[in-house]
C-alpha positions in Angstrom: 0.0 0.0 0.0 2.8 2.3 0.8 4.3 1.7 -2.4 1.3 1.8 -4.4 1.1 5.6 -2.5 4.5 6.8 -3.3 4.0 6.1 -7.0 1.3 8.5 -7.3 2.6 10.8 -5.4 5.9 10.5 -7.3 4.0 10.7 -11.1 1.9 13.5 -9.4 5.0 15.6 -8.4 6.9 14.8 -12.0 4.0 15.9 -14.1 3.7 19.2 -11.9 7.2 19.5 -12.0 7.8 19.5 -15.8 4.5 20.9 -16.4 5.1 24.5 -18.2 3.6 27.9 -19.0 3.0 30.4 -21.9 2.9 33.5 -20.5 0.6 36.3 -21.8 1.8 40.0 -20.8 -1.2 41.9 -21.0 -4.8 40.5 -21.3 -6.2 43.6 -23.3 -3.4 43.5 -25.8 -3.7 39.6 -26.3 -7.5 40.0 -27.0 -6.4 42.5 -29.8 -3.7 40.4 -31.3 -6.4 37.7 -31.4 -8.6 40.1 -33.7 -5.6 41.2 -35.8 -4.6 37.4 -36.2 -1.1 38.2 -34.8 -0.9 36.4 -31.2 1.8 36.7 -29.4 2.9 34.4 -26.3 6.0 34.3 -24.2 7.2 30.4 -24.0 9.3 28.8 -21.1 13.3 29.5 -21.1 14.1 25.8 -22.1 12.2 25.7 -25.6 14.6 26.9 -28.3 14.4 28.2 -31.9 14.7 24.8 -33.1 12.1 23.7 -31.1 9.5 26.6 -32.6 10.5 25.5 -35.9 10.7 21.6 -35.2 6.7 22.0 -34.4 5.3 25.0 -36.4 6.4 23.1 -39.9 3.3 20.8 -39.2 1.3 23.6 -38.6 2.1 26.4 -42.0 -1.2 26.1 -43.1 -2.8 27.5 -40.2 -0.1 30.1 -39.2 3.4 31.2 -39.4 5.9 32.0 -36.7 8.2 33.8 -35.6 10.6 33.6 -32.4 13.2 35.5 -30.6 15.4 33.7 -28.8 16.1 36.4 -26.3 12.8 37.5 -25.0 11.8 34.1 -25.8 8.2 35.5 -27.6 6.5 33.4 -30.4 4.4 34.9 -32.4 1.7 33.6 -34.6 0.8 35.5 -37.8 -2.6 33.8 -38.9 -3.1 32.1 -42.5 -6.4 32.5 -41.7 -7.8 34.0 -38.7 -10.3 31.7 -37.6 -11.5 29.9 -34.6 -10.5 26.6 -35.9 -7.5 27.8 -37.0 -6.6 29.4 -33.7 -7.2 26.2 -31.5 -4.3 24.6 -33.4 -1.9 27.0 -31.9 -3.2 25.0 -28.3 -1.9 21.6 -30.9 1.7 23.3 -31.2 1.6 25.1 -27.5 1.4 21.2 -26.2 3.7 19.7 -28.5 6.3 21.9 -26.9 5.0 20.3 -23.5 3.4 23.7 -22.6 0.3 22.5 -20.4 -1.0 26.2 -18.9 -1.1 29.7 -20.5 -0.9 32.0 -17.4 -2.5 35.8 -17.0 -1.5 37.9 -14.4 -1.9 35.5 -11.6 -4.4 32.5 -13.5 -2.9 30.1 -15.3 -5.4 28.0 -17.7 -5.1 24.9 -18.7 -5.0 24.2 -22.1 
């Protein structure tokens, strides 16, 4: 039983441990990026260039990227700027193992 006990507890704490955020700066500015069909997201340190591009090549017919490396932003110019369309950027957010997009002090999961 104890055993049985420390496994959970042990998945529990790895999957909060490597679980990671997009960060959104400002929620007014996000909901206009979302009309202009250019989002823009801040990812975790450890995702790279290589990793944006790695992902987003599946993705070119939905929307574009582009990253900088030393703000670490990632932003999504829309193909078309739809909802469908938009809920694929959650596909390519979780491919990068990005679980939670965080405003202010709320983080959502995605």
């Amino acid at each position: 039983m104890k055993s049985l006990f420390f496994s959970i507890v042990f998945v529990l704490v790895g999957f909060l441990g490597f679980s990671q955020e997009a960060i959104i700066q400002d929620s007014e500015v996000f909901k206009k990026s979302v009309v202009d069909g250019n989002i823009s997201l801040i990812l975790p340190t450890e995702i790279t260039n290589d990793d944006v591009q790695k992902y987003s090549k599946y993705y070119t017919s939905f929307f574009n990227t582009s990253f900088n490396e030393k703000s670490h932003q990632v932003t999504f110019n829309m193909v078309n700027n739809d909802p469908k369309s938009r809920r694929v950027i959650i596909r390519f957010l979780s491919a990068n193992g990005i679980q939670f997009a965080r405003i202010g002090s709320n983080a959502l999961p995605l």
